[in-house]
C-alpha positions in Angstrom: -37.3 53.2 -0.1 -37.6 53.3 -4.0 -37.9 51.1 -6.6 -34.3 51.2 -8.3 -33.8 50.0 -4.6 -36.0 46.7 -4.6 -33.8 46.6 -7.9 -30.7 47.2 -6.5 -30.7 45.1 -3.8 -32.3 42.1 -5.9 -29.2 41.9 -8.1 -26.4 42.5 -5.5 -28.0 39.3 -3.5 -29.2 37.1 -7.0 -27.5 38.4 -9.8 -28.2 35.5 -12.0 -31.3 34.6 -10.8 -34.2 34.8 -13.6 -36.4 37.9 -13.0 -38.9 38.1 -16.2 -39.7 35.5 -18.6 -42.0 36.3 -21.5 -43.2 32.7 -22.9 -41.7 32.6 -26.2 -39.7 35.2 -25.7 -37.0 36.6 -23.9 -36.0 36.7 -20.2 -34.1 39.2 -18.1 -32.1 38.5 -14.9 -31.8 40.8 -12.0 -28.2 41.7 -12.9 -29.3 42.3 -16.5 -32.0 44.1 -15.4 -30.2 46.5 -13.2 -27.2 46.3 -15.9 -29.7 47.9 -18.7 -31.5 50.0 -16.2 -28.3 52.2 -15.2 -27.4 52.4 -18.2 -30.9 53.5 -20.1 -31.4 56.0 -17.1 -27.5 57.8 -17.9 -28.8 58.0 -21.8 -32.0 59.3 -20.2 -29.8 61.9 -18.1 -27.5 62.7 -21.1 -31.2 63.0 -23.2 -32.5 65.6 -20.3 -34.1 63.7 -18.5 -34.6 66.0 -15.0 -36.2 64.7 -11.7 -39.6 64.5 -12.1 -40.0 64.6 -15.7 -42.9 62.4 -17.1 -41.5 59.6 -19.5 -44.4 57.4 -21.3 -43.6 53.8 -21.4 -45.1 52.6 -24.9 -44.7 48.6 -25.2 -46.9 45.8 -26.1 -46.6 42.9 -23.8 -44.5 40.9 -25.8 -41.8 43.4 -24.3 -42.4 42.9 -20.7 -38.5 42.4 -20.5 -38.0 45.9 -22.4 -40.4 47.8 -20.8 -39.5 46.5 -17.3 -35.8 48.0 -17.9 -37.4 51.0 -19.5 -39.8 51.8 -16.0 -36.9 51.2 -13.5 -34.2 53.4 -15.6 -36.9 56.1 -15.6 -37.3 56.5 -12.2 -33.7 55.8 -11.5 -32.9 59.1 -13.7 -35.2 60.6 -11.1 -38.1 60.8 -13.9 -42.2 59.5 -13.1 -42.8 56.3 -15.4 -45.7 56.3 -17.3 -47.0 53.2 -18.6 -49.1 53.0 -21.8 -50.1 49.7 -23.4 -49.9 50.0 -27.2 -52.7 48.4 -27.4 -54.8 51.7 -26.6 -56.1 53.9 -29.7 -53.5 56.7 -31.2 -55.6 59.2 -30.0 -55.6 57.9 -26.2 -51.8 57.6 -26.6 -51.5 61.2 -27.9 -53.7 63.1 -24.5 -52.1 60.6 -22.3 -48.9 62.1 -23.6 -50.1 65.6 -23.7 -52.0 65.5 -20.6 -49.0 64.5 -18.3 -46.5 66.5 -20.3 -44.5 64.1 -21.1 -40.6 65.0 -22.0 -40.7 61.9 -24.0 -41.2 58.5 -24.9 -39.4 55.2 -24.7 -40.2 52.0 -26.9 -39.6 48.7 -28.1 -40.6 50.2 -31.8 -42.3 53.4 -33.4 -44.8 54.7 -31.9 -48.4 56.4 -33.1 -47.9 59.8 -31.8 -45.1 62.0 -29.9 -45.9 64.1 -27.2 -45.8 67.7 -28.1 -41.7 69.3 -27.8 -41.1 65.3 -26.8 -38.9 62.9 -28.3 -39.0 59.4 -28.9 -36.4 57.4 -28.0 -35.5 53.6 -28.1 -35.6 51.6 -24.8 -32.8 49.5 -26.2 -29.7 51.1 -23.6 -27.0 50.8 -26.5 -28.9 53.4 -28.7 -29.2 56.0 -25.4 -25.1 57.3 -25.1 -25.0 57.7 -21.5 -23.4 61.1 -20.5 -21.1 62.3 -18.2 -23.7 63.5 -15.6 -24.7 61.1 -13.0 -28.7 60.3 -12.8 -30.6 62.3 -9.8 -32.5 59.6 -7.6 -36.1 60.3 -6.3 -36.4 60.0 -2.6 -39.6 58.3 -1.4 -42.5 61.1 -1.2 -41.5 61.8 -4.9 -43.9 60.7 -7.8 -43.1 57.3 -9.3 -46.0 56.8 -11.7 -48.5 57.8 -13.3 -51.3 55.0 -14.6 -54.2 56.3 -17.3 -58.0 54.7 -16.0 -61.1 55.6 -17.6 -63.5 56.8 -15.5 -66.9 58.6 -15.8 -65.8 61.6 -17.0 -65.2 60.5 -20.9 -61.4 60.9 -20.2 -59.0 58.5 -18.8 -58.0 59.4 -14.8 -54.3 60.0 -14.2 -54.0 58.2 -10.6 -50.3 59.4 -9.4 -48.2 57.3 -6.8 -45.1 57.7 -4.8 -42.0 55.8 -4.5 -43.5 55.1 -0.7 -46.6 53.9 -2.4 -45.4 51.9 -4.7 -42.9 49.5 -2.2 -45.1 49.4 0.7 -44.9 46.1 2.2 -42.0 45.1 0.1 -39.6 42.5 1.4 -35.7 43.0 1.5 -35.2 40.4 3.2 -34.7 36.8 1.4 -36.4 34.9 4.1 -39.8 37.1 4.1 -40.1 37.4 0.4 -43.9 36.6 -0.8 -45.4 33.2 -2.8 -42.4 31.5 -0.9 -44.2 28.1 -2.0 -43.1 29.1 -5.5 -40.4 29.2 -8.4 -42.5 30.3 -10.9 -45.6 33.1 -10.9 -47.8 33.4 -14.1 -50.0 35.9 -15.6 -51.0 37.4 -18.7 -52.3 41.5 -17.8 -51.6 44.2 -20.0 -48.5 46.5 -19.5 -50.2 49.6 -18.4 -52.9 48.5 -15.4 -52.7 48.4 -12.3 -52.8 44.3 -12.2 -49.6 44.4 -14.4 -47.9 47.0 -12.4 -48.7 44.7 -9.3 -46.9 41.9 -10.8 -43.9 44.2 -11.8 -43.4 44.9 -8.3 -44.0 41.2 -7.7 -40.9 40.4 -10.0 -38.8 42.9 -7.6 -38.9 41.8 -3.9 -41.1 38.4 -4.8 -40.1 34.6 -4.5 -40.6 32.9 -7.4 -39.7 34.0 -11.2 -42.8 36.3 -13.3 -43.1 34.9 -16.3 -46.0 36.2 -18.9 -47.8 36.1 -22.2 -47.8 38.4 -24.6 -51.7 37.6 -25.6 -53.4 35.3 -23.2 -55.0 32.3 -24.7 -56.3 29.6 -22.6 -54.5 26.7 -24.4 -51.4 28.0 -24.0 -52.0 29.6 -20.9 -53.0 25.7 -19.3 -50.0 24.3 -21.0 -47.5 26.4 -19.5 -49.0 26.4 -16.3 -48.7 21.9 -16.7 -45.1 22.0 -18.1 -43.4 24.6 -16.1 -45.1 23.8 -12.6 -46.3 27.1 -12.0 -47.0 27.4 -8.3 -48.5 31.2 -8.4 -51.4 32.1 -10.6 -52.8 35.8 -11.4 -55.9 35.8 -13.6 -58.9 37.8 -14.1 -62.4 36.2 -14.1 -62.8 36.2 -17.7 -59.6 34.2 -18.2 -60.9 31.8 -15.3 -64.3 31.3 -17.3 -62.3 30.4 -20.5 -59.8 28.1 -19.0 -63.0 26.4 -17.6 -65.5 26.1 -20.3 -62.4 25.1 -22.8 -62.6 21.9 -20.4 -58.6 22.7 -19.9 -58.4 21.4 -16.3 -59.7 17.8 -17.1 -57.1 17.7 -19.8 -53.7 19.4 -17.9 -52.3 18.9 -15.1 -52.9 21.5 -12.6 -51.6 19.8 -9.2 -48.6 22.0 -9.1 -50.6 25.1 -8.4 -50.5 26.3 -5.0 -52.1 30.0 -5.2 -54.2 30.9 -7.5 -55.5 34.6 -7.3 -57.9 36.9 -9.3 -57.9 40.5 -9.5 -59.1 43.4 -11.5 -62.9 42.8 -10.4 -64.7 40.7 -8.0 -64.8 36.4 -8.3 -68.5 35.2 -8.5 -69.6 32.7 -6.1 -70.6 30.0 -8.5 -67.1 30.7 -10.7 -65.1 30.4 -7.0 -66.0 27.0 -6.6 -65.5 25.8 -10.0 -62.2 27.4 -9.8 -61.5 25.6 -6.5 -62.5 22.0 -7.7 -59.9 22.5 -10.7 -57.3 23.6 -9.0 -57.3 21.0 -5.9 -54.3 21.8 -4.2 -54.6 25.9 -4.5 -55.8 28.1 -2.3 -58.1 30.4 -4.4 -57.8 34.0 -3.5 -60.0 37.2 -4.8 -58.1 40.2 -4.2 -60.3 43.3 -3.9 -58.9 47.1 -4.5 -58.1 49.5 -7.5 -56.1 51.5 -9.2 -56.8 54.2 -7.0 -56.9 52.9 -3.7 -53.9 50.5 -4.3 -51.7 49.3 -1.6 -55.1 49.0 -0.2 -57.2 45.7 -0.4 -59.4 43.3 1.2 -58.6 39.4 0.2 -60.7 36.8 0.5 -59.7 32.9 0.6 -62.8 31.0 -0.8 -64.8 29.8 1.8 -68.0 27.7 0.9 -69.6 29.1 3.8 -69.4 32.4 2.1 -68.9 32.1 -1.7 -69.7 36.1 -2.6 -67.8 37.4 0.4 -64.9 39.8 -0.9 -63.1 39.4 2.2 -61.6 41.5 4.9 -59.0 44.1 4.4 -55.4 43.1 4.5 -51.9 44.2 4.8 -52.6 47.6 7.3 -55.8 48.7 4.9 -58.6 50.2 6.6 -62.5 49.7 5.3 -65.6 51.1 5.8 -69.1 51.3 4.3 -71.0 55.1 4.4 -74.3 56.6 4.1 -75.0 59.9 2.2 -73.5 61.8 5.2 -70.6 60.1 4.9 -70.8 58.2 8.2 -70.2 54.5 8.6 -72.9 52.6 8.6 -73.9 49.6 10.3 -73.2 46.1 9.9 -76.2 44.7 6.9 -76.7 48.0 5.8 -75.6 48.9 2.1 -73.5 52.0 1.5 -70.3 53.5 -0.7 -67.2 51.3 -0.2 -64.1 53.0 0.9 -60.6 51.4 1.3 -57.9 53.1 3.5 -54.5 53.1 2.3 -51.6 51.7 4.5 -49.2 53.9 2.5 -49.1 57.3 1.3 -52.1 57.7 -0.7 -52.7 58.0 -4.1 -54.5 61.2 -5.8 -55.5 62.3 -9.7 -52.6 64.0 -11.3 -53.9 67.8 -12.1 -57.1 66.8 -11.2 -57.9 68.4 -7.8 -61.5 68.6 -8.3 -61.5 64.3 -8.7 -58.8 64.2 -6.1 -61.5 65.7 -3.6 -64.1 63.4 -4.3 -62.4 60.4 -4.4 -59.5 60.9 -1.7 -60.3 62.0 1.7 -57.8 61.7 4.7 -56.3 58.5 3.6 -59.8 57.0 2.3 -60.1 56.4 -0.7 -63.8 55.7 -2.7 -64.1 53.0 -4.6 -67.3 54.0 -6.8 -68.5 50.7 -5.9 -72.0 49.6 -3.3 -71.5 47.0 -0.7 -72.3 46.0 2.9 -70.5 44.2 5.9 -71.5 41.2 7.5 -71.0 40.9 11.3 -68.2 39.3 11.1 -66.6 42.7 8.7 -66.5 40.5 5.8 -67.0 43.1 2.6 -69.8 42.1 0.3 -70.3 43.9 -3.3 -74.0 45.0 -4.2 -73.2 46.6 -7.4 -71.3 49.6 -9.7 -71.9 53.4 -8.1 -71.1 54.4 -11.6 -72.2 53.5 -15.4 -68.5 52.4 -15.6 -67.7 49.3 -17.5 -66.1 46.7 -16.2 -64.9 44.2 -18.8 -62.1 41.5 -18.6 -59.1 43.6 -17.2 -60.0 47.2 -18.1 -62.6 49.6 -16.6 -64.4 51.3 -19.7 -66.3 54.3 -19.9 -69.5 54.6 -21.7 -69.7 58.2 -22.4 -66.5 58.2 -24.1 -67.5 55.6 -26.4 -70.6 57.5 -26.9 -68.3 60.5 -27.6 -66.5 58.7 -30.4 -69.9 57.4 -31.7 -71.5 60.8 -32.5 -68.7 61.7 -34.8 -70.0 59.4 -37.2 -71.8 61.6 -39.8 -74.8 59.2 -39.9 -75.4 59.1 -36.1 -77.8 61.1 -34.9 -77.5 60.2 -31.0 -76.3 57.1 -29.2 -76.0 55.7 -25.8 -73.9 52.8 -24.3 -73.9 50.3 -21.5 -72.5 46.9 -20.0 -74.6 44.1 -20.6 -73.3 40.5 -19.6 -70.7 38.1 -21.8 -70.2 34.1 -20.9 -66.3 35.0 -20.9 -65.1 38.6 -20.3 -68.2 39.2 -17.7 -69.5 42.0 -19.3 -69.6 44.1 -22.8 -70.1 47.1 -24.6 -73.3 47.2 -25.9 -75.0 50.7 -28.4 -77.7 51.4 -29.0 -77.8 54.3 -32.2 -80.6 56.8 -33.5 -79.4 57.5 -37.0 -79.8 60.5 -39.5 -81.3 59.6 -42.6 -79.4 56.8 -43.4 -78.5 53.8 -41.5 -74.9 52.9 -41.6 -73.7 49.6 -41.4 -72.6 47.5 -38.1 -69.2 46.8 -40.1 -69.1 50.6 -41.3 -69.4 51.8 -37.5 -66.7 49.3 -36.5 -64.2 50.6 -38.8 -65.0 54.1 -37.7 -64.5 53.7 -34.0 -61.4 51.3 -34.6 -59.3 54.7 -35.2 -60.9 56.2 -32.1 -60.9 53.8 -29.2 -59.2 50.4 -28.3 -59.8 47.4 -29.0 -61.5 46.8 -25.5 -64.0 49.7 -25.7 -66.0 48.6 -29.3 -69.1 47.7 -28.5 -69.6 44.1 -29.1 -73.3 44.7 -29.9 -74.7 47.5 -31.8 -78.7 48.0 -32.5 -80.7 50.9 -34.2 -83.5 52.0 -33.2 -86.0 55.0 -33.4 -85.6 56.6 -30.0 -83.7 56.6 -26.8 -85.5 56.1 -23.2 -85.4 58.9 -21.7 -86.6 60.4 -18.0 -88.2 63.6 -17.2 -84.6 65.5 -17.3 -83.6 64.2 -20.9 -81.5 61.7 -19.3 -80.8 59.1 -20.8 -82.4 55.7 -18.6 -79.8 53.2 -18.9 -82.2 50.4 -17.1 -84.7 51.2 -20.5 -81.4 50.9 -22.9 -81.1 47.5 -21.5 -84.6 46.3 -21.7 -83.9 47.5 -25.8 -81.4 45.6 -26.0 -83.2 42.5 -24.6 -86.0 43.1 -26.9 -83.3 43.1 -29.6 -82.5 40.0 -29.1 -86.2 38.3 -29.7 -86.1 40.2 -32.8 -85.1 38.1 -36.0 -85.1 40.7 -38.8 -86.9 43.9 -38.6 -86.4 47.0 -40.8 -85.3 49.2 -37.3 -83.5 47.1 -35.6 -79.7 45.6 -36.7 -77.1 44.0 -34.3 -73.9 42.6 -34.3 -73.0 40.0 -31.7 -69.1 39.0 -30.5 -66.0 41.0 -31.7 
């Protein structure tokens, strides 16, 4: 099966049903959305478009409705959707682009960059002329998408997925369709992860109706969830932590919520059970996985009898925990977490060197450290990697430090997570400079035009030297202990910082 299908098959049974629904905004039935998509994929065709070409999906997520018209005519003109958030820096936008090959790019409006040889064109299907050529479907082993993660390397990971991929586990039947309990499921990711992309397919073959904010705020976010009933809620622990320390839950009604779930990185114990006393009548559910490893997962319903569990794995997914020889350990013993995936596997997209290391025979590594209890219940120990984990996106350090020694006055830098009250965990720098010292505010500007708004360090200090090992490494554990004895200091002539963003 393919997408277009879950599409296809949606509108023919519920043509007027509601689909999408971006608060505020605009919503999109199935018929609509099938409607647009046919005719945005013949403009497409008409445009070039070939099986297999790349197409990069720019939209903020005020045009959830736009964009999801915009990914299911791309992959009904037989071409690999491509999602990029405008919310990531030009320059991100541009090698995404480049690196993929894009043949172009759709919109909702004009774009930083084009793709070299590309064009842009508008997502609206009215301004596409459809052409006398009939779009080419993919078949199910061909490439469906491609989704951009940062990883350790300094440059964001192309993770590529099939059509088989993508609809494993889907439902085509009405009676079997998931969050049955439901008529309405509400989240606030960013276009562009793998979260977001979950709750696309979610709005294909689920229940209840995906509706969605453009920006999540937690006022808002409560009052919708109060007015419209919202059975099904997807949030991220950093959303959780602000809808609970706002006091939100003793001031709206949250009875009608019957799921609530949390994804994008593991629920702490202490934030589970807050989480379960303010939403009384939902089951509370961490979902484990990533962008790589995706259909695979473990899930975990919160059980006070083991509050930091991450669960068992679900749906057909296999899991494992490994020593350096890569066999599986035993029960208690801490090890490299590997998912299996149900489906036809993810890999890196013209990456085979990653590919190798991360995907092995339907296993998948998931950079993180963890152990099973007897029972096969997944627990996490911590990060493999120096990858940053904060809110929704996975960060990586050494590209920030990259964008930070092209400052003139910087004379070496080094970055790492350290822990936030709402978004779990932060950017924080810490900066030798040349001979003068530039501002916290100069620095700011300076990286705005070189990374998103969700890789500036939140804190910034300067200081004489970095801690270093034998090697010239770098000692992140030493950069942290700095940054601790930064914040005892009051005013000193070395040391500056710059708290919040």
């Amino acid at each position: 099966m393919i997408v277009p299908e879950l599409l296809a098959r949606r509108a023919a049974e519920e043509p007027e049903r509601v689909a999408l629904e971006v608060a505020g905004g605009g919503t999109l039935t199935f018929a609509q959305w099938h409607a647009q998509a046919e005719s945005l994929a013949r403009g497409l065709v008409r445009r070039g478009v070939r099986r297999g070409d790349r197409v990069g999906l720019l939209f903020g997520a005020e045009n959830w409705t736009g964009f999801a018209v915009a990914y299911c005519a791309t992959q009904l003109a037989g071409g690999v959707a491509v999602p990029i958030s405008d919310r990531f820096a030009p320059a991100e936008v541009a090698y995404m682009l480049e690196h993929c090959s894009a043949t172009g790019v759709l919109h909702a409006g004009k774009g930083p960059a084009a793709p070299p040889d590309g064009a842009y064109w508008s997502a609206v299907p009215d301004e596409l002329e459809p052409g006398p050529r009939e779009p080419e479907p993919p078949g199910p082993a061909d490439l469906a998408q491609i989704l951009y993660t940062s990883g350790t390397t300094g440059r964001p990971k192309a993770v590529a997925a099939t059509h088989a991929n993508l609809t494993y586990g889907s439902a085509t039947r009405a009676n079997r369709r998931r969050f049955g309990h439901s008529r309405l499921l509400l989240h606030a990711f960013p276009i562009g992860t793998n979260a977001g992309q979950a709750m696309l397919i979610n709005a294909l073959d689920a229940r209840p109706a995906v509706l969605t904010l453009a920006r999540f705020t937690p006022g808002r976010f409560a009052r919708l969830i109060e007015s419209r009933r919202v059975g099904t809620v997807f949030l991220v622990p950093a959303m959780a932590l602000e809808l609970l320390n706002a006091g939100l839950h003793e001031r709206h009604d949250f009875s009608g919520v019957v799921l609530l779930g949390s994804a994008a990185s593991a629920l702490p114990a202490a934030l589970c059970a807050r989480l379960a006393a303010a939403f009384p009548k939902a089951t509370v559910t961490n979902y484990y996985t990533s962008t790589e490893a995706a259909p695979a997962q473990t899930v975990m319903i919160y059980d006070p009898s083991r509050p930091a569990a991450l669960g068992r794995p679900a749906l057909g997914s296999g899991l494992r925990i490994t020593g350096p020889d890569g066999r599986p350990l035993a029960a208690g013993e801490t090890g490299e977490i590997w998912l299996r995936s149900p489906a036809a596997a993810r890999s890196y997209y013209r990456d085979q060197q990653a590919s190798a290391h991360t995907f092995r025979d339907g296993w998948v590594r998931m950079g993180d450290l963890g152990y099973l209890d007897a029972d096969g219940y997944l627990y996490l120990v911590d990060r493999e990697s120096d990858v940053v984990k904060s809110g929704a996106y996975k960060v990586s350090t050494v590209q920030v430090e990259a964008a930070l020694h092209e400052h003139p006055d910087v004379a070496e830098a080094a970055v790492t997570g350290v822990p936030h009250p709402v978004l779990g965990t932060v950017l924080a720098a810490a900066v030798v400079p040349r001979s003068r010292a530039p501002r916290v505010t100069e620095l700011r500007t300076f990286l705005m035009t070189r990374l998103a708004a969700h890789e500036l360090p939140a804190r910034v200090i300067f200081v004489d030297r970095l801690p270093r090992n034998h090697s010239g490494k770098v000692v992140k554990s030493g950069l942290r202990d700095l940054l601790e004895q930064a914040d005892s200091v009051m005013e000193t002539g070395s040391v500056e910082k710059e708290g919040g963003r």
